[in-house]
C-alpha positions as CSV (number, residue, x, y, z in Angstrom):
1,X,54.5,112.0,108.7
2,X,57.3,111.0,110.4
3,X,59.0,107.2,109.5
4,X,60.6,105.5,112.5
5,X,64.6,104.4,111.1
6,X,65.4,100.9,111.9
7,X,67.8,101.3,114.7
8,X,71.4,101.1,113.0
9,X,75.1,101.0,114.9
10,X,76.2,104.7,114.7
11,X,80.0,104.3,114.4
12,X,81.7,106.8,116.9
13,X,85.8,106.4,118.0
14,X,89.2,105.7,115.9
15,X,90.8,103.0,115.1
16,X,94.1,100.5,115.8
17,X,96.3,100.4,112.5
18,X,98.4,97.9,111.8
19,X,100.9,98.0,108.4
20,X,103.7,95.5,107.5
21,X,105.8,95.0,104.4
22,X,103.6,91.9,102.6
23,X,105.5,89.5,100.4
24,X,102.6,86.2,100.9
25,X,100.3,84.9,98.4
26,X,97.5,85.3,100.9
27,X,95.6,87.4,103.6
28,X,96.8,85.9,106.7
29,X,94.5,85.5,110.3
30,X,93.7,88.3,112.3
31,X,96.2,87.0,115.5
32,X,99.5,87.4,113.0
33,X,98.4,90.8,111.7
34,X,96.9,92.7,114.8
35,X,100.5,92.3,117.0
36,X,102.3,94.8,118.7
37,X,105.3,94.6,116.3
38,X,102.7,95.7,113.0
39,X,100.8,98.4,115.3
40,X,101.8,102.0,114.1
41,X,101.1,103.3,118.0
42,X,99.2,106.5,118.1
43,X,97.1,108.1,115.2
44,X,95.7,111.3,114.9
45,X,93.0,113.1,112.3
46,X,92.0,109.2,111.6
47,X,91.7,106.9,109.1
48,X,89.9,107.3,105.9
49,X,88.6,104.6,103.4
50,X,88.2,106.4,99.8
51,X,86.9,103.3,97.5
52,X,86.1,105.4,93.5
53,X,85.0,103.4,91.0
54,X,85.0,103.9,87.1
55,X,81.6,103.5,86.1
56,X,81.3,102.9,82.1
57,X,77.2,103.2,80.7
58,X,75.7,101.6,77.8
59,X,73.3,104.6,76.4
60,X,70.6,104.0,73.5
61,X,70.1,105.9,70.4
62,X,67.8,107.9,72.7
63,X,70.6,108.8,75.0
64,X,68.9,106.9,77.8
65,X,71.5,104.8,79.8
66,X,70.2,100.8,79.8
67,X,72.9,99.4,81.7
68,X,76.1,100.5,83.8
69,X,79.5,98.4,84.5
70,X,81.9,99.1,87.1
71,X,85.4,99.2,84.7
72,X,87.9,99.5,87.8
73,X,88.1,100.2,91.0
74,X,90.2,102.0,93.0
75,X,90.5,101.8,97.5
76,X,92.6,104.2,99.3
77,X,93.4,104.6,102.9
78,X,95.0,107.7,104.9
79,X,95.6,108.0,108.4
80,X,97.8,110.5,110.2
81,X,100.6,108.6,111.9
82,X,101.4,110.6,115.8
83,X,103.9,107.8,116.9
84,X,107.4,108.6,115.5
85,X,109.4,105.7,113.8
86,X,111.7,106.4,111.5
87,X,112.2,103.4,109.5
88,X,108.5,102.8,109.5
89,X,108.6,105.6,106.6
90,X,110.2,102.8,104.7
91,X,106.6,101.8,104.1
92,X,105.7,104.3,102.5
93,X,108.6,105.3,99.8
94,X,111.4,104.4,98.8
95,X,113.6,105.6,100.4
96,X,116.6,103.6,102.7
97,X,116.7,103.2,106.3
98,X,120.3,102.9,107.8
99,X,121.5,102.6,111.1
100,X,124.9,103.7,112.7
101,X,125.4,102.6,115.7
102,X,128.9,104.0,116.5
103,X,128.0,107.7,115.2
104,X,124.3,107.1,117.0
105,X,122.1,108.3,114.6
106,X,119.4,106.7,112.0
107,X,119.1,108.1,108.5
108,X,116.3,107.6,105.7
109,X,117.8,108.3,102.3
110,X,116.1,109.1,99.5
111,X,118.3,108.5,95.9
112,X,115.6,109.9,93.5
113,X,117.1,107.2,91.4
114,X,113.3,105.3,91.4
115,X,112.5,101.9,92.8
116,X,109.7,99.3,93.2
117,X,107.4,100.6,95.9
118,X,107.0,98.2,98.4
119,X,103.8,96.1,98.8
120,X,102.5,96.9,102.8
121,X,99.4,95.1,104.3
122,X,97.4,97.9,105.6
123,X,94.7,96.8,108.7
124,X,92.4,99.2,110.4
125,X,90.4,97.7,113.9
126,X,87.7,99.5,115.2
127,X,85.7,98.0,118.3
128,X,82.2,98.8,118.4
129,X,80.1,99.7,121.7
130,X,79.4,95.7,122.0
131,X,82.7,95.1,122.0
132,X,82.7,93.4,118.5
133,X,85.3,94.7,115.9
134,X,85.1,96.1,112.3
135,X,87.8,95.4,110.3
136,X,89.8,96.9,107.0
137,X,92.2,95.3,105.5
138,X,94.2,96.6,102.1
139,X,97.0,95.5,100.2
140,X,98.4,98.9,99.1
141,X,101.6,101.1,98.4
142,X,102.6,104.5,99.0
143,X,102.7,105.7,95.7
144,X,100.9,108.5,96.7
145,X,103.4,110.0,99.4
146,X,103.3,111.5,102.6
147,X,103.8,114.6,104.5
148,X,105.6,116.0,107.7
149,X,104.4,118.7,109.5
150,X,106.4,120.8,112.3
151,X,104.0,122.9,114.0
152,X,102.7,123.9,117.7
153,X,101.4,120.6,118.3
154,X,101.8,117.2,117.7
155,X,104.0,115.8,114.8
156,X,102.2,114.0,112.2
157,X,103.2,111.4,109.3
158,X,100.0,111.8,107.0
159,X,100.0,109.0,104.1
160,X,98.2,108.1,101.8
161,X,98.1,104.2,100.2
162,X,96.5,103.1,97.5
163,X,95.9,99.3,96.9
164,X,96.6,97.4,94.6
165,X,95.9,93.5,93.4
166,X,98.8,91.3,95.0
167,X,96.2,88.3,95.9
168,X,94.0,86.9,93.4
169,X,90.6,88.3,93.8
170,X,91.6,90.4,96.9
171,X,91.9,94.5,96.3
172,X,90.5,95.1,99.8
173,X,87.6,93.9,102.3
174,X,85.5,95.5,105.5
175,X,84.5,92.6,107.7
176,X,82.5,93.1,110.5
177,X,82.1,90.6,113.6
178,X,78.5,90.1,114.9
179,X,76.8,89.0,118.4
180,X,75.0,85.9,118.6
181,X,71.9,88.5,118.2
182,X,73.3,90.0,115.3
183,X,73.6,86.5,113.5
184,X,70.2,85.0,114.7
185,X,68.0,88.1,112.9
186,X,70.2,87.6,109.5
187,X,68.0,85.9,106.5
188,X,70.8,84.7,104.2
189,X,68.9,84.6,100.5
């Protein structure tokens, strides 16, 4: 016998990404992150939300687990970056962005002599078919890199950031915004 599913939102479409360099003590409101200035333009191959946690289990002298903490957690995000900006790589290493105006060119060095990686805020806005939006939003670096790739089709930056804990009790949050339906069928416990 067949069970009829609860109809659920099936997700379909990208996303608008935003990233800034973040120096504040906390997450600020949607209207000063979601502006044209933080908006990396055009993505492409998506944006991916990796959350792995460390899970750490209490066993018994019978080798049965009793209990199970979560020891850390760890949030990534990657995304495939299609609009080109040079210093915008400054996100995401080290490296220096110079401009010379009189010779006309722009230059991102890397010293390989190590820095601090700088802290970016990291927002990802979907809208859903009601016209509601899902939101991520990650305090992160980019520890982890990224990569060029000069081939027969569009040029993409693919990064990767990983988060880390800038705001007290803030690694990384999905919030989702909900119709006046959505909100009337919710029992809060």
């Amino acid at each position: 016998m067949l069970f009829e599913a609860e109809a659920k939102d099936i997700l379909i479409g990208a996303c608008d990404v935003f990233m800034y360099p973040f120096t504040g003590t906390e997450i600020p409101e949607d209207a000063v992150i979601e502006t044209a200035e933080h908006s990396v333009g055009h993505c492409s191959s998506g944006f991916t939300i990796d959350y792995k946690p460390t899970k750490y289990e209490v066993t018994n002298h019978h080798g049965s687990t009793v209990k199970s903490y979560v020891t850390k957690e760890e949030i990534s995000a990657k995304t495939g970056i299609m609009s080109w900006d040079l210093e915008r790589l400054t996100l995401l290493s080290t490296a220096e962005y110079t401009v010379e105006k009189e010779k006309k060119k722009k230059k991102l060095l890397f010293t390989g002599n190590g820095k601090a990686l700088k802290t970016v805020l990291v927002r990802a806005v979907h809208v859903k078919d009601n016209g509601k939006k899902l939101r991520f939003t990650m305090l992160g670096q980019g520890g982890s890199g990224f990569s060029l790739a000069f081939e027969n089709k569009e040029v993409t930056v693919d990064a990767e950031l990983a988060a880390i804990k800038k705001v007290d009790g803030f690694l990384a949050s999905i919030e989702e915004e909900l119709t006046e339906e959505e909100a009337a069928v919710i029992n809060v416990v």
